[in-house]
N, C-alpha and C positions, 0 to 999 in steps of 0.2 A: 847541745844534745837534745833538747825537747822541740827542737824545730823541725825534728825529723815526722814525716809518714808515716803510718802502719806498716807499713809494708818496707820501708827503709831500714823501721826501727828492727824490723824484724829478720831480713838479710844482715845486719851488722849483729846482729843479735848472735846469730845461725853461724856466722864467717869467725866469731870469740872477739871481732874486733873493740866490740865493746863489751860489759856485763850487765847481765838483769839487775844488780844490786846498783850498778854505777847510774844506770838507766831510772829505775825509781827514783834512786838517791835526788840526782838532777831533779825531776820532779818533782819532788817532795822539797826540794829548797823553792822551786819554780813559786810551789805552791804557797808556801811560807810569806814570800815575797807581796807578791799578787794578788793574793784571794782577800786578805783584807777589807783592798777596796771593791773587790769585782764580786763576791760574797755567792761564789760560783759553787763552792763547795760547802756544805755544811755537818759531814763528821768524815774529820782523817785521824788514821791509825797507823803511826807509822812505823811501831813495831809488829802491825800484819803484817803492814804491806811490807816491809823489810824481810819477813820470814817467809812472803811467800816467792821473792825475788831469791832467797837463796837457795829457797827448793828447785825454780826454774834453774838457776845456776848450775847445780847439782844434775839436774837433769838432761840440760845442754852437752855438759862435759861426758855424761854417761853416754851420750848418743841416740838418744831416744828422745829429742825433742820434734815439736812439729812447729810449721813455721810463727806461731802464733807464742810461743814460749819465750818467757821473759818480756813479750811484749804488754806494756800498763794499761789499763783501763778505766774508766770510771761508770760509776753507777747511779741511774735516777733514783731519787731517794724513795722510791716506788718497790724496787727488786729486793727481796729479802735475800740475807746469806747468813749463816750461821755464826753468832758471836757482834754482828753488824749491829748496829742501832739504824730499823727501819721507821721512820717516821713518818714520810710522805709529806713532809713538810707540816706537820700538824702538832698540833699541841694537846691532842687526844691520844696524840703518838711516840709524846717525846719522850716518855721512858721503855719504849718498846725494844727488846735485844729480841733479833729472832733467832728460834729453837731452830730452824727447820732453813734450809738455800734453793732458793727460784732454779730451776731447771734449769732455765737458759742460763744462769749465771756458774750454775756446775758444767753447762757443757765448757763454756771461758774456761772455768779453772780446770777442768781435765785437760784443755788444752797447754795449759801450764800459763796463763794470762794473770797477769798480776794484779788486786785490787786495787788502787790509788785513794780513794773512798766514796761518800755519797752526794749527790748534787745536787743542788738545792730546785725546787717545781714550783710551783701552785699548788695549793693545799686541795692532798687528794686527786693533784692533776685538775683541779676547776678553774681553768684561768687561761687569757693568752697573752698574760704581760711578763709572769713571774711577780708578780706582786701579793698576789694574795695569799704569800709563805709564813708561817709564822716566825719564821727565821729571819724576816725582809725581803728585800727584794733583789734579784742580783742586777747587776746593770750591764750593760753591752758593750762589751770591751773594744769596738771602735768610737766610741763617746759615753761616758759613765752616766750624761744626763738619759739617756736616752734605754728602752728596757730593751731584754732579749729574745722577747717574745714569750708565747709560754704552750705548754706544760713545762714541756723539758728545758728551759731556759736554763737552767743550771747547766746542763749534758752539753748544750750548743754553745754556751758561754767560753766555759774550760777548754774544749774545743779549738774553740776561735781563738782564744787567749793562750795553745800552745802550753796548756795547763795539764793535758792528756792528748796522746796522740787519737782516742777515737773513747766514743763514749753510747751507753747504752739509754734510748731513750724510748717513752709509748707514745702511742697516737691513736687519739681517741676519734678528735672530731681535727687532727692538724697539729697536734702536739708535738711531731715530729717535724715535719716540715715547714710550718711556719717561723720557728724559731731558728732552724738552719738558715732560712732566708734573712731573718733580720743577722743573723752572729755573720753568713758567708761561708756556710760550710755547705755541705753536703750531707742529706739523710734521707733514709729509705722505708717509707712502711709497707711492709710485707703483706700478699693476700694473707686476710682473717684466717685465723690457726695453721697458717707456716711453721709459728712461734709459741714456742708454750706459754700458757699464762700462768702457770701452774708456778706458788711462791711469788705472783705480781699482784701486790695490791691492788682490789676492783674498784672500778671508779663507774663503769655500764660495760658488761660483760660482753655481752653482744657488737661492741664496738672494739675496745683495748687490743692494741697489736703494738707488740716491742720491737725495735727495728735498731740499726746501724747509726751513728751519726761519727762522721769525720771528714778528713780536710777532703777526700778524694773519691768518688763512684767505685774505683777501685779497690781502695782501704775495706770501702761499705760493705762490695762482693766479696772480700776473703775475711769479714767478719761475721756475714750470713751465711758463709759455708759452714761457720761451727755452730752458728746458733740455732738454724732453722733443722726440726726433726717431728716424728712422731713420740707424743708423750703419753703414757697410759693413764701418766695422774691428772691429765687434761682434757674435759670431756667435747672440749671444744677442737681442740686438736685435729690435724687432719692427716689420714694415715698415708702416707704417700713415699715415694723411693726417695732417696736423698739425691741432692741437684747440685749440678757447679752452676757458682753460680757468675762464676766467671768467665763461662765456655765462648761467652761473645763478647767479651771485651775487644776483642782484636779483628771483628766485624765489622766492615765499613756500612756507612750508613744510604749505601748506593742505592735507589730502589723502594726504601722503606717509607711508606708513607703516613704523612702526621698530622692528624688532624688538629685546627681550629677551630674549638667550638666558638660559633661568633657570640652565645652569651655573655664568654667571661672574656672577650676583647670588649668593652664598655667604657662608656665616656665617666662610667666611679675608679677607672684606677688611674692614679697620678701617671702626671709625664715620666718621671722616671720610669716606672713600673713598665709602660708603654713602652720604652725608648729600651731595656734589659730586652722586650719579647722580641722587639723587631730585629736589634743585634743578633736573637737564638734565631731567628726564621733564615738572615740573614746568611747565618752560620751556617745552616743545615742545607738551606739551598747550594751553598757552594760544596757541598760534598757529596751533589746529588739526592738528596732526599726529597722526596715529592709532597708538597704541602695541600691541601683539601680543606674546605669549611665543613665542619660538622656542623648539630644543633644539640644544645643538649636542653631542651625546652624546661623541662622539670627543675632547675638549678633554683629559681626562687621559691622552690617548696621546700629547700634541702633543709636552710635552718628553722624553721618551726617545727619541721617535722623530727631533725635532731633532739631539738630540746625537751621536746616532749618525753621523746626516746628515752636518751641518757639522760634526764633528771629522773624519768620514773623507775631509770635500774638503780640509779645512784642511792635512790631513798631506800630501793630493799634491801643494798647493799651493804649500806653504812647504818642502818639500826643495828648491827651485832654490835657498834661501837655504845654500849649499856654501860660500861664503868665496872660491869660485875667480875669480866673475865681476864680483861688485859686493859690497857691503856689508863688513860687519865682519869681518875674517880673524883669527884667534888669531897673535899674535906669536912662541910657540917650538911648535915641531911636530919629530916627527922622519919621517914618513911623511906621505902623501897619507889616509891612515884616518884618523889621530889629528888631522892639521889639521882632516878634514871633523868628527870629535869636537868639540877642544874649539872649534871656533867655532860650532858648535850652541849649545853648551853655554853659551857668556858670552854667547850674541849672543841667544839667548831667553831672557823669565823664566818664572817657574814656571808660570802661566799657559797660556802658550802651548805650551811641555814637557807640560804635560796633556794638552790638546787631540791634540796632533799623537800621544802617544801611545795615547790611547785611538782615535784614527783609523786609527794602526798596525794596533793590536787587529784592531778588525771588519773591515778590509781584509784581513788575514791568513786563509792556507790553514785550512780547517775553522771559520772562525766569520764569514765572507764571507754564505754563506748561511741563519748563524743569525741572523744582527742588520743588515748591510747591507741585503738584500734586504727583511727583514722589516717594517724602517724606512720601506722606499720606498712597500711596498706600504699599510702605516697613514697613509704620507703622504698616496695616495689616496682611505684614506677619511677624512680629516682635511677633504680638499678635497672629497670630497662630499655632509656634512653641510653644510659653505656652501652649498652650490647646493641643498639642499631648504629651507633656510630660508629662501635669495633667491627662490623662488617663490614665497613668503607676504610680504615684505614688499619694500622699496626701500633700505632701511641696517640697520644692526645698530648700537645703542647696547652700551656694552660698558666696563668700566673700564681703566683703561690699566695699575696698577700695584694690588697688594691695599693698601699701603699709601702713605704720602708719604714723601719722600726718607729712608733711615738717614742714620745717622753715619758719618764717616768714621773706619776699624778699628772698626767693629762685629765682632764674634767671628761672624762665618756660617761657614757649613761652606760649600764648593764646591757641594754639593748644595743646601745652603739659597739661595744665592746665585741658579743655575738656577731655581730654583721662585718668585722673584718675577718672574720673566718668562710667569709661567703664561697670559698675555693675550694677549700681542702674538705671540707666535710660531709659534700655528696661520695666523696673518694671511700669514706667509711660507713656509709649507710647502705653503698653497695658492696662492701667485704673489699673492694680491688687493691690492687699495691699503686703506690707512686712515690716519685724521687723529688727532692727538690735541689737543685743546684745553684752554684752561684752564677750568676750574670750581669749584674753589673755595681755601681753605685749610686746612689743620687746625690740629689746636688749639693747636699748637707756633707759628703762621707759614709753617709750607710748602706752598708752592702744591699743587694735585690738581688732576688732568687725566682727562680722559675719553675715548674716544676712536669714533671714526665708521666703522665698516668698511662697503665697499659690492663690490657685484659688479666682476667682469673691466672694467676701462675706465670707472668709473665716479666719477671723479676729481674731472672739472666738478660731480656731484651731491653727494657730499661738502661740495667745499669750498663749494657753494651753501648747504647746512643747517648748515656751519660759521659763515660770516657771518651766517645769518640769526638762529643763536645769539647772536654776538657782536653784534649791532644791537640785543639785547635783555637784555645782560648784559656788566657793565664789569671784568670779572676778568682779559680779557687786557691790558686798561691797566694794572693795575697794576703796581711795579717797585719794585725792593728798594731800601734807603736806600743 
């Protein structure tokens, strides 16, 4: 029963052949089982979620369900809901129950979407291994030595693992898609304020977009029809008419053309990596779709000029975390200085102590306008190499990671770590959306992903060349023993 689709789960849902309650149930044994070793999950509740499958139950039978009712979900432990313990994988966080539920996560449960619980990240979303959780690390359910990638490594873990049929995750600088690519799923980040952030733990504001992640392009489309809207509690927000976001699913890819930026075809991504893009061009050209080289010249500016970015939101973000209001307080203090000390101090890990210090940094007097300003300004032309290339074509094929998942404690330096995000994070310093799917495996067993970037709003067209991928190639079926 948990090997089912979003979208399966949710016509057998719809037809009574199965129940919301039977439906969790499965689940929640799944998860019982599983999550032990996969440590995919870190708080389940399974007298919510049992109570919230029998409201969907109730609601099914009364006739007034929509197709997403009684279908489960899971949540990065980033999204607050009321009654949840929202953490963010932190130990600043861990006694946090929040008062108040994330937008996107009430539009789910208006739907009648059933909680399953929360997923284990990177502390604060700072990471792309899943390691730096204070919970541990989760591992990557086609090889347990090996990680899930990160932020959302939890969301794409459980995923993979048939732990939940589709899960909700952010993406900062590739939180979303990179870890699709290591787990073999499928995830989408939406253009910048499609999605409310409103109730989503900040990590840099100006980047954070929550998106879809599951087994199918498809599943992702009829999960961003509930999610994506205008929020008023979000100032970021973009006011806009509501979209299907499915209208082109069934869109042939005749015609469309996709560009290769020859930057990111480079002699740093493994043969495998190589060998997944040529199979997608391979693919695409047989369905007619016309392939072009772009440039995207600016690509080795993207991560310096990220980090600068989002360390310097990070650090104004995360001072409210004082110890005075919520969260983890240090137990012997002898001043209001030394409390605000050591509860920094225990309540972040090293990780996040980076980040927020190098934000310090370039926010401080005399190096504000050497490297803040400087960052914003490369961010513009980061974002306007996109827009000369989206006049030559309709998407950008592009890989999502140079290689397939590392190991878990591999020896990387901070900076090595950074630099396998070299793909996905020009994608967020220009606001755009992009998909990542699965394409193949390497020679170890681990899934590679690829991924779809397209212009401002152009989401429905993505996930349109996504499916029409996956109509003609069976790699996002597959699933780890």
């Amino acid at each position: 029963m948990t090997q089912y689709t979003l979208k399966q789960a949710g016509s057998l849902l719809q037809s009574k052949q199965i129940s919301a309650v039977e439906l969790a149930s499965a689940y929640l044994a799944a998860i019982a089982e599983k999550n032990p070793a996969l440590n995919g999950y870190i708080t389940i509740d399974q007298d919510k979620t049992l109570a919230e499958a029998r409201a969907a139950d109730e609601r099914i039978a009364q006739g007034n369900a929509s197709a997403l009712t009684g279908v489960p979900v899971a949540y990065k432990d980033i999204f607050c809901q009321t009654g949840w313990r929202s953490a963010c994988a932190s130990k600043m966080l861990d006694n946090f129950i929040s008062p108040y539920t994330a937008t996107v996560v009430q539009n789910l449960l208006d739907e009648g979407m059933v909680t399953l619980g929360r997923t284990n990240m990177d502390e604060f979303a700072m990471g792309s291994t899943n390691e730096t959780s204070f919970y541990g690390a989760t591992k990557n359910p086609w090889n347990l030595e090996h990680v899930p990638g990160g932020s959302s490594g939890g969301s794409a873990a459980v995923v993979a693992a048939r732990l939940a049929p589709a899960a909700l995750g952010s993406d900062t600088g590739g939180s979303i898609r990179q870890p699709a690519s290591h787990c073999g799923i499928t995830g989408i980040k939406p253009t910048y304020g499609t999605v409310s952030r409103f109730g989503m733990v900040a990590y840099a504001s100006s980047f954070d977009q929550a998106g879809p992640m599951a087994q199918t392009a498809e599943d992702c489309a009829i999960l961003l029809n509930a999610m994506a809207g205008f929020d008023p509690k979000d100032s970021t927000s973009l006011e806009r008419e509501k979209e299907d976001y499915t209208r082109d699913l069934d869109k042939p890819l005749k015609g469309v053309k996709i560009g290769l930026p020859k930057e990111y075809f480079s002699e740093g991504n493994s043969p495998d990596v190589q060998t997944a893009l040529q199979h997608t061009i391979d693919l695409l050209k047989a369905q007619g779709a016309e392939l072009i080289e772009v440039s995207l010249p600016q690509t080795k500016l993207s991560i310096p000029a990220y980090y600068v970015l989002a360390s310097a939101e990070a650090s104004t973000n995360l001072s409210r975390y004082d110890g005075v209001r919520y969260g983890h307080r240090a137990a012997q203090f002898v001043d209001l200085e030394e409390m605000y000390g050591k509860t920094r101090a225990e309540g972040f890990g090293s990780e996040v102590k980076r980040r927020i210090m190098i934000g310090t940094y370039v926010l401080s007097h005399g190096y504000y306008d050497a490297y803040y300003l400087k960052a914003q300004k490369l961010r513009r032309l980061v974002a306007d190499d996109f827009q000369t290339a989206f006049a030559r074509c309709d998407l950008i094929l592009a890989p999502t990671a140079p290689t397939a998942a590392p190991k878990i404690g591999a020896d990387a330096s901070p900076v090595e770590t950074y630099l396998s995000d070299i793909y996905t994070i020009a994608v967020n310093l220009a606001g755009l959306p992009a998909l990542t799917l699965p394409a193949g495996f390497s020679g170890g067993g681990l899934p590679v992903g690829v991924q779809l970037i397209g212009n401002y709003f152009a989401e429905a067209k993505i996930l349109g060349a996504a499916h029409q991928i996956q109509l003609n190639s069976d790699w996002h079926g597959k699933r780890p023993e």
